[in-house]
C-alpha positions in Angstrom: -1.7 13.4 -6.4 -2.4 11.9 -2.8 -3.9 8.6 -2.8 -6.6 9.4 -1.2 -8.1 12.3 -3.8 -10.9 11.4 -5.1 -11.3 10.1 -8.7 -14.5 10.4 -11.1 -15.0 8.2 -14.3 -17.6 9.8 -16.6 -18.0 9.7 -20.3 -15.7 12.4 -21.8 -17.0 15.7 -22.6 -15.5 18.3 -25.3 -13.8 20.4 -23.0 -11.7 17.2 -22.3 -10.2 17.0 -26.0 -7.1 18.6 -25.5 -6.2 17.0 -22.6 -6.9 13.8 -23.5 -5.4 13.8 -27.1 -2.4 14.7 -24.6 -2.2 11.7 -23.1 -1.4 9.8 -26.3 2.6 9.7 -25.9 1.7 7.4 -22.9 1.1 4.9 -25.6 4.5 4.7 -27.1 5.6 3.1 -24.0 6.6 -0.6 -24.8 6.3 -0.5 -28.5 9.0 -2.9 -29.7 12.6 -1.1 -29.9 12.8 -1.5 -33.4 10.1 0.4 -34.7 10.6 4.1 -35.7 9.6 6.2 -32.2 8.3 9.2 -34.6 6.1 7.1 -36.4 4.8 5.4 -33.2 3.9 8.7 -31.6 2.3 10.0 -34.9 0.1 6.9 -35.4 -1.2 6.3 -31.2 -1.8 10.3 -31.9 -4.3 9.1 -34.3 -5.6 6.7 -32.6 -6.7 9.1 -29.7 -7.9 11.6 -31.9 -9.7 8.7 -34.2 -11.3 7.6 -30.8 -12.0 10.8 -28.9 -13.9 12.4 -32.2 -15.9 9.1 -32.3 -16.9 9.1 -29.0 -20.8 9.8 -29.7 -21.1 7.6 -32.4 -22.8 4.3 -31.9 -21.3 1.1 -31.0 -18.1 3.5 -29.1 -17.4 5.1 -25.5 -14.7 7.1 -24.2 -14.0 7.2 -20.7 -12.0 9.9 -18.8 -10.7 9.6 -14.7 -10.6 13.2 -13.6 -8.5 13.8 -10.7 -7.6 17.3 -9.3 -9.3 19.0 -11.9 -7.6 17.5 -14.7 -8.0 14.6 -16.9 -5.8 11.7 -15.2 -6.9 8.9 -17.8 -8.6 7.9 -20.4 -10.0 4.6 -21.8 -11.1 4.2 -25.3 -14.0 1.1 -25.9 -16.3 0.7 -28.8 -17.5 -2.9 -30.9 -15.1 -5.0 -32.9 -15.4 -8.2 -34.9 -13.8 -11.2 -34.4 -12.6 -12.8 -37.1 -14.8 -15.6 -35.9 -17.7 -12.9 -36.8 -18.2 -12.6 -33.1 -19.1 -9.0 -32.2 -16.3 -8.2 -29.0 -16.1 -4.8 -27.0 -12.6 -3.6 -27.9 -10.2 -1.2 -25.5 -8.5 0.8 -27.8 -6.4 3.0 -25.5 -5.8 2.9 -22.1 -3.3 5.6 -21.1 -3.0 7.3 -17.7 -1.6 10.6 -16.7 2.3 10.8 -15.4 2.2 11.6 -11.8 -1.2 9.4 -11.5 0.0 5.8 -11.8 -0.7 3.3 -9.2 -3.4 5.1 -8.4 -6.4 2.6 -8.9 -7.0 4.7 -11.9 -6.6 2.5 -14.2 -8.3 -0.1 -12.7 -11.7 2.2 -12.4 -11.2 3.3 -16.4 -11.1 -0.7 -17.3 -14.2 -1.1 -14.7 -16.2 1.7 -16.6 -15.1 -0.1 -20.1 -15.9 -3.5 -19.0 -19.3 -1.9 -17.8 -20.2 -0.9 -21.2 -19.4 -3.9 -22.6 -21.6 -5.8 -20.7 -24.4 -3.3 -21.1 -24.0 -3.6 -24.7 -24.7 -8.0 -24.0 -20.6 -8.7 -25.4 -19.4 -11.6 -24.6 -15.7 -10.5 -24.6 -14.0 -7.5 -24.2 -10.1 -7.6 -26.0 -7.4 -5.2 -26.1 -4.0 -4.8 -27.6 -0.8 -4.2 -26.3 2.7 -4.5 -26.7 4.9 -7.7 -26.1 7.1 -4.8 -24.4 4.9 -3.8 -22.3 4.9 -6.0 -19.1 3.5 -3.2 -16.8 0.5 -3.4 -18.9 0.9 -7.4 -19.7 0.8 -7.6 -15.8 -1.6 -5.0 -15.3 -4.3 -6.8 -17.6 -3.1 -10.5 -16.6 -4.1 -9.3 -13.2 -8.0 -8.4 -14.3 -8.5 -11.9 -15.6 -7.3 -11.1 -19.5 -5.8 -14.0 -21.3 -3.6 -13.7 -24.2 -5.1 -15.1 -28.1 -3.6 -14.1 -30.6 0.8 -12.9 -31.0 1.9 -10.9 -33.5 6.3 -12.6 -34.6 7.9 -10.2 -36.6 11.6 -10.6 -38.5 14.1 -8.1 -39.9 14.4 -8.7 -43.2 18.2 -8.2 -44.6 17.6 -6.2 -48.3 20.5 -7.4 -50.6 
């Protein structure tokens, strides 16, 4: 895609399903080395599909970039509690086409989430992502987002 083709961020649509549920194998990218890669894909599967059939329901948004007639991105947002009982907008997935990175994508799908959150009067909007990850650790470090909370897990030997 050139740099310069344009890019639209609207609210998906159903004919967008397919390709968007697509896009899900982006998110196995920086998932710890350790866990089980079939299991990753099938559960960020479900989490697209969770979050695209969702979509209309109160309190959640899905985004789409469309970029040469095809579905270059996706961002996933709806309402989450806190464990402080704050209500936060949470990202669930933000995944981007191959062939479309460094594109400003990305940056317009987070815009468009961080726009509904603010409609919506949240404070906060939070996301997820893999200690792996530094494209997207960099990528969100960038925008402002500061890291709370850090998951330490340890191989346990069975005997």
């Amino acid at each position: 895609m050139p740099a310069d083709q344009p890019v639209e961020v609207r609210p998906i649509q159903r004919g967008d399903h397919s390709e968007a549920l697509a896009l899900a194998p982006r998110l196995t990218e920086g998932v710890a080395a350790w866990r089980e890669p079939q299991a990753v894909l099938r559960a960020v599967d479900g989490w697209v599909r969770s979050s695209v059939d969702a979509a209309d329901q109160p309190g959640r948004a899905v985004y789409v970039a469309v970029a040469d007639g095809r579905i270059a991105g996706l961002v996933t947002v709806g309402e989450r509690k806190h464990f402080t009982g704050q209500l936060d907008g949470y990202v669930g997935e933000l995944a981007v086409a191959p062939g479309f990175e460094r594109r400003g994508i990305a940056t317009q799908l987070m815009n468009a989430a961080e726009a509904w959150a603010a409609s919506r009067g949240l404070t906060f909007l939070t996301l997820e992502t893999g200690a792996a990850n530094r494209i997207a650790r960099a990528f969100y470090a960038q925008r402002g987002y500061l890291e709370e909370d850090v998951r330490l897990t340890k191989a346990i030997q069975r005997h």
